[in-house]
C-alpha positions as CSV (number, residue, x, y, z in Angstrom):
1,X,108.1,-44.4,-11.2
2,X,109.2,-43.8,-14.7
3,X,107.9,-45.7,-17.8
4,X,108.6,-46.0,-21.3
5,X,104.6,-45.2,-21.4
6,X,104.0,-46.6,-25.3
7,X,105.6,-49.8,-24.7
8,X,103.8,-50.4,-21.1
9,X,100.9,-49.4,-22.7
10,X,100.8,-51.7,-25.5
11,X,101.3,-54.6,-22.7
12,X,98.6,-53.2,-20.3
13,X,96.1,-53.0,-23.3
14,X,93.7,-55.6,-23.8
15,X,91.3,-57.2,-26.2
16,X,87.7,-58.1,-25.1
17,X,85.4,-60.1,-26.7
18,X,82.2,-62.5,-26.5
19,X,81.3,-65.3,-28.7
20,X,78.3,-64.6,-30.1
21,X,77.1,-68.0,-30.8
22,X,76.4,-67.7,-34.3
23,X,80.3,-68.6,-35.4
24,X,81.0,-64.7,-34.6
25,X,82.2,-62.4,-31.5
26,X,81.6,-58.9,-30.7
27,X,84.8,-57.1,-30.0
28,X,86.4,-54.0,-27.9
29,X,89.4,-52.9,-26.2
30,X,90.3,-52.6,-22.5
31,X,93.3,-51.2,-20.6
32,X,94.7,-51.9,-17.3
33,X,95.6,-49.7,-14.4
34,X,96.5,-50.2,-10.8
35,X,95.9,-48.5,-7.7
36,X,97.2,-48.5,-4.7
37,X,94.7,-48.8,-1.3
38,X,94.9,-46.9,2.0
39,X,96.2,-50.1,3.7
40,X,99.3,-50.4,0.9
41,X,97.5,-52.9,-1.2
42,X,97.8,-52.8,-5.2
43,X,94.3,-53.8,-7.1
44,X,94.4,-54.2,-10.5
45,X,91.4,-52.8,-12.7
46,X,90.0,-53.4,-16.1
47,X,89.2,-50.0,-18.0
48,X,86.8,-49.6,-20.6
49,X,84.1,-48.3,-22.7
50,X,81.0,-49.1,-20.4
51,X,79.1,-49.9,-24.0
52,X,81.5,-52.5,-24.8
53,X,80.1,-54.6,-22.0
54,X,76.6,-53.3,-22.3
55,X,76.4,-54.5,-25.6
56,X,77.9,-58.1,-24.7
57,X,74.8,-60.2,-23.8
58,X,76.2,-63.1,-22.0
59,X,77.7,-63.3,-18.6
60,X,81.3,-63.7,-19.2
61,X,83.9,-61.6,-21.5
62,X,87.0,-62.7,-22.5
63,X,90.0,-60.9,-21.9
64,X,93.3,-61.5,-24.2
65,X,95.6,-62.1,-22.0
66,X,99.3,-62.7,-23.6
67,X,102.0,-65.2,-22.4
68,X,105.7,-64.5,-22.8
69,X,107.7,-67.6,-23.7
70,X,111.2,-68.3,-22.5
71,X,112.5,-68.6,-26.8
72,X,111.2,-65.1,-26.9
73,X,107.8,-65.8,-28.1
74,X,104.3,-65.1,-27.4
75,X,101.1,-66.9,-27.0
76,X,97.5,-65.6,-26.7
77,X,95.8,-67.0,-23.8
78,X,92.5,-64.9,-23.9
79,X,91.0,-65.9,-20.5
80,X,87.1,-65.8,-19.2
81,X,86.0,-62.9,-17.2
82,X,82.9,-62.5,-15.5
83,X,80.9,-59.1,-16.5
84,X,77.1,-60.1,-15.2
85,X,75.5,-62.4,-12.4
86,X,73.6,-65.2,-13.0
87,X,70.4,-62.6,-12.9
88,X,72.3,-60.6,-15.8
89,X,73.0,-57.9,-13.2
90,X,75.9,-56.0,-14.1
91,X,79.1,-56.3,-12.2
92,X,81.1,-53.9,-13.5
93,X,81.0,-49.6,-12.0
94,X,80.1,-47.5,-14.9
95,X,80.1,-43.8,-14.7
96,X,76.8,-41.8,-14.6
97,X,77.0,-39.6,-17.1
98,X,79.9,-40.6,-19.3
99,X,80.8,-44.1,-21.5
100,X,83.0,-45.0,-18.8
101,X,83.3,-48.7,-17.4
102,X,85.8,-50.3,-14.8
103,X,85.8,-53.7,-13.2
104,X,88.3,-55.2,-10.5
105,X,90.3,-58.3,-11.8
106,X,92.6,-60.6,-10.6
107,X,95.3,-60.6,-13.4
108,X,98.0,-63.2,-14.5
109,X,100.7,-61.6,-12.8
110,X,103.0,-60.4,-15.6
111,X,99.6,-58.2,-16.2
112,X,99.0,-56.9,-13.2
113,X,102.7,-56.1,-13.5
114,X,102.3,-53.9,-16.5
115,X,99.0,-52.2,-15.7
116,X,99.4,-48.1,-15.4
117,X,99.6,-46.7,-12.4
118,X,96.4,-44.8,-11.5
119,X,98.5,-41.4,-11.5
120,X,99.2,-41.4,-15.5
121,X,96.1,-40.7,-15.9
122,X,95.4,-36.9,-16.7
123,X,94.0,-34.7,-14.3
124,X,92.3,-31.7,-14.0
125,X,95.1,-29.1,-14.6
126,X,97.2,-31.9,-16.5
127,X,96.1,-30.4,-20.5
128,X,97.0,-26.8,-19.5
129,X,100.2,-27.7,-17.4
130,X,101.7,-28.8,-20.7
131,X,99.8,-26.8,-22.7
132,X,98.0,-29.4,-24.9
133,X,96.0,-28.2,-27.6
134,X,94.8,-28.2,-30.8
135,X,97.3,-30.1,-33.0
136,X,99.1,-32.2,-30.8
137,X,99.8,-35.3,-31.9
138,X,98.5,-38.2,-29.6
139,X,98.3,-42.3,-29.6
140,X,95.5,-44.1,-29.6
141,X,95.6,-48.2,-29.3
142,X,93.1,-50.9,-30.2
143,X,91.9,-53.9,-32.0
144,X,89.9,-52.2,-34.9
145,X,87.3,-54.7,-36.6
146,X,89.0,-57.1,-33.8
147,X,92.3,-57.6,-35.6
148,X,95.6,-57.8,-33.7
149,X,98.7,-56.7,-34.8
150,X,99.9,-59.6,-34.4
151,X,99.6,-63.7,-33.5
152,X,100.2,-62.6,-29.8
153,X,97.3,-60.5,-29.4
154,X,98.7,-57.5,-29.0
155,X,96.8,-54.0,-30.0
156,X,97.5,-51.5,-33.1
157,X,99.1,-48.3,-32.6
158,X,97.8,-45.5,-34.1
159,X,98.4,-42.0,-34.1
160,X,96.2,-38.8,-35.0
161,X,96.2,-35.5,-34.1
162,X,93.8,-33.4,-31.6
163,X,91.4,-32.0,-33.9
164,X,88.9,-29.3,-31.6
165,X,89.7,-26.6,-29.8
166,X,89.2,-26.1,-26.3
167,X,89.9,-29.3,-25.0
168,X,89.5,-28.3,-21.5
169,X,88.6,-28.1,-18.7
170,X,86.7,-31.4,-18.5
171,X,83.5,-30.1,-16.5
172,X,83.0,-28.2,-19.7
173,X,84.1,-29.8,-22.6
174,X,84.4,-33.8,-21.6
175,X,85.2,-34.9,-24.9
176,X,87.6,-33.6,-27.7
177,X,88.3,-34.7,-31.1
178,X,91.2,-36.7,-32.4
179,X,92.3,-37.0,-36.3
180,X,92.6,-40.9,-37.1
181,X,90.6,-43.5,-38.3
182,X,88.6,-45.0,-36.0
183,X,86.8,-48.9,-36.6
184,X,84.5,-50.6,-34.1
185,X,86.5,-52.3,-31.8
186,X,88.3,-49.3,-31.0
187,X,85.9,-48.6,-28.7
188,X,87.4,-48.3,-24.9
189,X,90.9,-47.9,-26.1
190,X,93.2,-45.5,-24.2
191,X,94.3,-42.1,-25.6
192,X,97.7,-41.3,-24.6
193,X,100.5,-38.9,-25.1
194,X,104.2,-39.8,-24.9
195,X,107.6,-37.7,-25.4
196,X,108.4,-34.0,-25.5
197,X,105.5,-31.2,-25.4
198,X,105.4,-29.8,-28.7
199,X,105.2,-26.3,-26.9
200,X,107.6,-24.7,-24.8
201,X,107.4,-23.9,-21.3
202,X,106.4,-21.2,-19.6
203,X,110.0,-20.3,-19.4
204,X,111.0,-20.1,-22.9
205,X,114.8,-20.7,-21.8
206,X,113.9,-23.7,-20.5
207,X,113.6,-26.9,-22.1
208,X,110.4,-28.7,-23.3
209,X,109.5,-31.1,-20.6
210,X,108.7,-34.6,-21.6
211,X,104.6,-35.6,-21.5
212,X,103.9,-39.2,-20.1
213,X,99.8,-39.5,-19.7
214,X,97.0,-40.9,-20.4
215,X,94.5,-38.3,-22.2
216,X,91.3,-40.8,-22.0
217,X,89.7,-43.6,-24.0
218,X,88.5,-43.8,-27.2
219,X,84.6,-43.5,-27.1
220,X,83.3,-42.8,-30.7
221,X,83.6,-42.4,-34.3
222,X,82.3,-39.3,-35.9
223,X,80.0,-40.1,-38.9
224,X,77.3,-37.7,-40.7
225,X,74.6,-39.0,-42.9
226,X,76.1,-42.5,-43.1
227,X,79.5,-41.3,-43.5
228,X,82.6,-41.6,-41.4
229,X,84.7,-39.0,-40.8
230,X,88.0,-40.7,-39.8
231,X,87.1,-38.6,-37.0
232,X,87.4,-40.3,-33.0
233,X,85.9,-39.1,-29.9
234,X,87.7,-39.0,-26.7
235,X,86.4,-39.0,-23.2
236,X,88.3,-36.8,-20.7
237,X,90.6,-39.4,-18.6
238,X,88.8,-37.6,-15.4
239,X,86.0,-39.7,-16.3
240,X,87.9,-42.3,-15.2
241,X,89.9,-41.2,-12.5
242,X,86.1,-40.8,-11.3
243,X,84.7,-44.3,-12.3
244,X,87.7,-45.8,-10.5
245,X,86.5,-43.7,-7.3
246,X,83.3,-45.5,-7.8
247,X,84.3,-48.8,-6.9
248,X,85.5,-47.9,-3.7
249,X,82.8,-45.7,-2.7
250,X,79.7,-45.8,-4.9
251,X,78.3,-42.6,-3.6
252,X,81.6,-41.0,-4.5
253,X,80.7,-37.4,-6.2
254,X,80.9,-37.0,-9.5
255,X,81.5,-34.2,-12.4
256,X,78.3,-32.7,-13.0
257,X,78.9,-31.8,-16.9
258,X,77.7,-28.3,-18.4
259,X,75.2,-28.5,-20.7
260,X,76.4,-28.9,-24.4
261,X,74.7,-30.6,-27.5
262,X,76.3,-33.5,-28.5
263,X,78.1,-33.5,-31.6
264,X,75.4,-34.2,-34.6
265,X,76.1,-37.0,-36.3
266,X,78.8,-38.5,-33.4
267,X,78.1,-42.4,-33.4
268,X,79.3,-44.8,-30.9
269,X,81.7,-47.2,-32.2
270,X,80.7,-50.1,-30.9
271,X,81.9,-53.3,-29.5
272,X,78.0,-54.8,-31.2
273,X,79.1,-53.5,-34.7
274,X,82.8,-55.5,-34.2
275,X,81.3,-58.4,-35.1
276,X,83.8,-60.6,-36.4
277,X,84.3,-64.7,-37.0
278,X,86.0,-66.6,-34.2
């Protein structure tokens, strides 16, 4: 299957929110993706940061759902979802270790139509396959401070470049740095790449191959002593190749990281600090 992966991706991405009660919301981002069961059944699944929900108090998000019309138009039709039980248990499968979340939906259909397959997202050899590095240019898409590009609902594009070297593999370095802005709100936005490698094959006399996958989601902004840095943090998509594995199987085994500090200063860009009016 072959996509035109910024354009599906700016229909499968999603804004999430909570009203807060006070005349505001809290405010993240969510992407979808669909799998494909044993028994040839497609599920569609909500992936974000798993502190965008933990920071939502209540029981039920809401997810911005968009409507095409037939005169070419779009509406916003953000509908309820619910994240925690009526004991405030939470329903969705978060990762162990990482700021991972996923939760099974049931999707207007022209959704679960665009949501990625499971297989865009990287995997373990995928960064050194194409030789991504240092100074590649990747997309990053969102609802930073909760604003929408537009009426319709749909995310901002953005673009920065990847700012740390190594980037992989995953077990050891399970984050990596990307150039651009970042706002809260950002927070569990997908990281993607999307056209030709900027690096040549391993065959120089071949042509560059064209790069369609999803890198990770966006996790972090970088700030030191009460400063940003216009600097994002990106979790490894294997984080959530392994979150999804979760939900079928919670004992499913998962990457034990290598011990690194944390980046000093990194703080989370979180769907609390979105706070925005309804």
């Amino acid at each position: 299957m072959v996509l035109d992966l910024s354009v599906q991706m700016m229909q499968a991405t999603v804004q999430l929110e909570q009203p807060l009660g006070n005349g505001t919301r809290t405010v993240g981002t969510g992407f979808l993706i669909s799998e494909v069961t044993p028994d040839g059944k497609t599920h569609t699944i909500l992936v974000t940061a798993n502190h965008v929900f933990d920071k939502m108090p209540g029981t039920d998000a809401r997810v911005g759902y968009r409507i095409a019309n037939s005169d070419g138009s779009w509406s916003y039709s953000p509908q309820p979802l619910r994240i925690r039980d009526a004991a405030g248990k939470a329903l969705w499968t978060h990762h162990p270790s990482r700021d991972v979340a996923a939760i099974s939906i049931t999707a207007p259909a022209a959704f679960a139509k665009a949501a990625i397959p499971e297989d865009y997202l990287a995997a373990d050899d995928t960064f050194s396959k194409y030789q991504v590095g240092a100074g590649d240019e990747m997309m990053a898409l969102g609802f930073p401070r909760g604003l929408a590009a537009n009426a319709a609902g749909f995310p901002i594009l953005r673009a920065g470049k990847v700012a740390s070297y190594p980037i992989a593999p995953a077990k050891i370095f399970p984050t990596f740095l990307l150039d651009f802005a970042v706002f809260p709100g950002n927070s569990g936005g997908p990281v993607f790449m999307s056209g030709p490698a900027r690096r040549a094959s391993a065959d120089p006399a071949l042509p560059r191959p064209d790069v369609e996958f999803i890198a990770g989601l966006l996790t972090q902004q970088v700030e030191l002593n009460s400063e940003r840095l216009d600097i994002g943090i990106v979790t490894n998509a294997k984080f959530i190749r392994e979150t999804l594995a979760l939900i079928k199987d919670p004992e499913a085994p998962t990457t034990e990281v290598a011990s690194q500090a944390d980046m000093s200063g990194a703080k989370a860009a979180s769907a609390e600090e979105a706070a925005s009016p309804e």
